[in-house]
C-alpha positions in Angstrom: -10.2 16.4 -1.3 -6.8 17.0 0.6 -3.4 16.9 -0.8 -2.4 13.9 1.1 -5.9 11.9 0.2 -5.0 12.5 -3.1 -1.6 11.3 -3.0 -3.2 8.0 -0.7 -5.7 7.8 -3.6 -2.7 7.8 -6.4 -0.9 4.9 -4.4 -4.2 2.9 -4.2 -4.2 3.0 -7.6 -1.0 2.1 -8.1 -1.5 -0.8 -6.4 -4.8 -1.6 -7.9 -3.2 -1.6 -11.5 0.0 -3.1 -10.8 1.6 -0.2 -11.7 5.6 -1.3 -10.0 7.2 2.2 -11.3 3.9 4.3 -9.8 4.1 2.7 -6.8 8.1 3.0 -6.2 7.3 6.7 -6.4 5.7 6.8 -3.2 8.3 5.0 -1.2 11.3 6.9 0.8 14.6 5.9 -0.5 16.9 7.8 2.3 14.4 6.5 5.2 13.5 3.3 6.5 10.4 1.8 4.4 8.2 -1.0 6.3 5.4 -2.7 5.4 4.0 -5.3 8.2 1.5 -7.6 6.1 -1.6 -9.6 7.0 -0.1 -12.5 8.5 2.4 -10.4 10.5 5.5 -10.6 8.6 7.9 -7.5 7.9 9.0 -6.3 4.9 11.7 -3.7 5.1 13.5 -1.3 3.0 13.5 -0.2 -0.5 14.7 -2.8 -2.5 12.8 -5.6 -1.0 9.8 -3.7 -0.5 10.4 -3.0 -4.7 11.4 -7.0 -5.1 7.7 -7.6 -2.7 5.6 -5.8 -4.6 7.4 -6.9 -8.2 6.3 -10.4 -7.1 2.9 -9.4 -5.9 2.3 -7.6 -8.8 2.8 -10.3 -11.4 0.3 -12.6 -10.0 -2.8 -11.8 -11.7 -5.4 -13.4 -9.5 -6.1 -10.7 -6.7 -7.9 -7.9 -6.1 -8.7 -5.5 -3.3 -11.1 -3.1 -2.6 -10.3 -0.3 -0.6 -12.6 2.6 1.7 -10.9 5.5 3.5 -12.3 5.4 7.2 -9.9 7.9 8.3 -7.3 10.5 7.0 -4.9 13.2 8.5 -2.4 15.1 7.7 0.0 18.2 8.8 3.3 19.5 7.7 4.9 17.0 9.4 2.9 13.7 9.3 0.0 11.8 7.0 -2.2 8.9 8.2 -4.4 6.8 6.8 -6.6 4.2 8.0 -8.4 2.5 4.9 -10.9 -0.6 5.1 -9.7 -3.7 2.7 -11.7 -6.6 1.0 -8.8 -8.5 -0.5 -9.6 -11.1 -3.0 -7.4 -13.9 -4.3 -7.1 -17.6 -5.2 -5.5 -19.9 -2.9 -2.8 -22.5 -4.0 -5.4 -25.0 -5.2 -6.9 -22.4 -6.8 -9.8 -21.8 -4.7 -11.4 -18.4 -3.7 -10.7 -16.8 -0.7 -11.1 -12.9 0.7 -9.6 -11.6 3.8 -11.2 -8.3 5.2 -8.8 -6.2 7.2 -7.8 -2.7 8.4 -4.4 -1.0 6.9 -2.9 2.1 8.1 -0.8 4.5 5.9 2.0 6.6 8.0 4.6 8.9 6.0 6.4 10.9 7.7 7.8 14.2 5.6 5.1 12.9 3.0 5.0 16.5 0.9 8.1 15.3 -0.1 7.5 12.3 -2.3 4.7 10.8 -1.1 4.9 7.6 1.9 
């Protein structure tokens, strides 16, 4: 296993266990942070990429399940294009699952991560 899958495995779990201060860890703080979501809305910058997730995080209802398809990285770059099942519980309560592609890009990642 690579460096960088390694460090896209950490976030994953991160993620997976709701784990706000192991995630933060892997977000830039002097560069520009974005995350562009399912339905196509932008969330950008530290904080309220921190404020996102906080949110996200407390809601117990989800779940996703994640497969690498693709991973790269050099000195300068890392990508990562993973496969995602994600489970949740609509506003009535109701199951739902989305299945969808998300793509990882840090630039300068051997520095702290995405």
């Amino acid at each position: 296993m690579s460096c960088f899958e390694s460090v896209v495995r950490d976030h994953l779990k991160a993620i997976s266990d709701r784990d706000l201060q192991g995630f933060a860890k892997f977000l830039h703080t002097e560069h520009s942070s974005i995350i562009i979501l399912p339905n196509g809305s932008i969330v950008e910058g530290y904080e309220d990429i921190i404020s996102f997730h906080e949110d996200w995080f407390a809601d117990t209802d989800w779940h996703m399940e994640t497969k690498v398809m693709d991973i790269f990285a050099n000195d300068n770059m890392g990508y990562a294009l993973l496969d995602v099942i994600y489970h949740d519980l609509d506003e009535c309560s109701k199951p739902y699952e989305m299945k969808y592609l998300l793509s990882l890009l840090s630039s300068k990642w051997t520095t702290i991560g995405f």
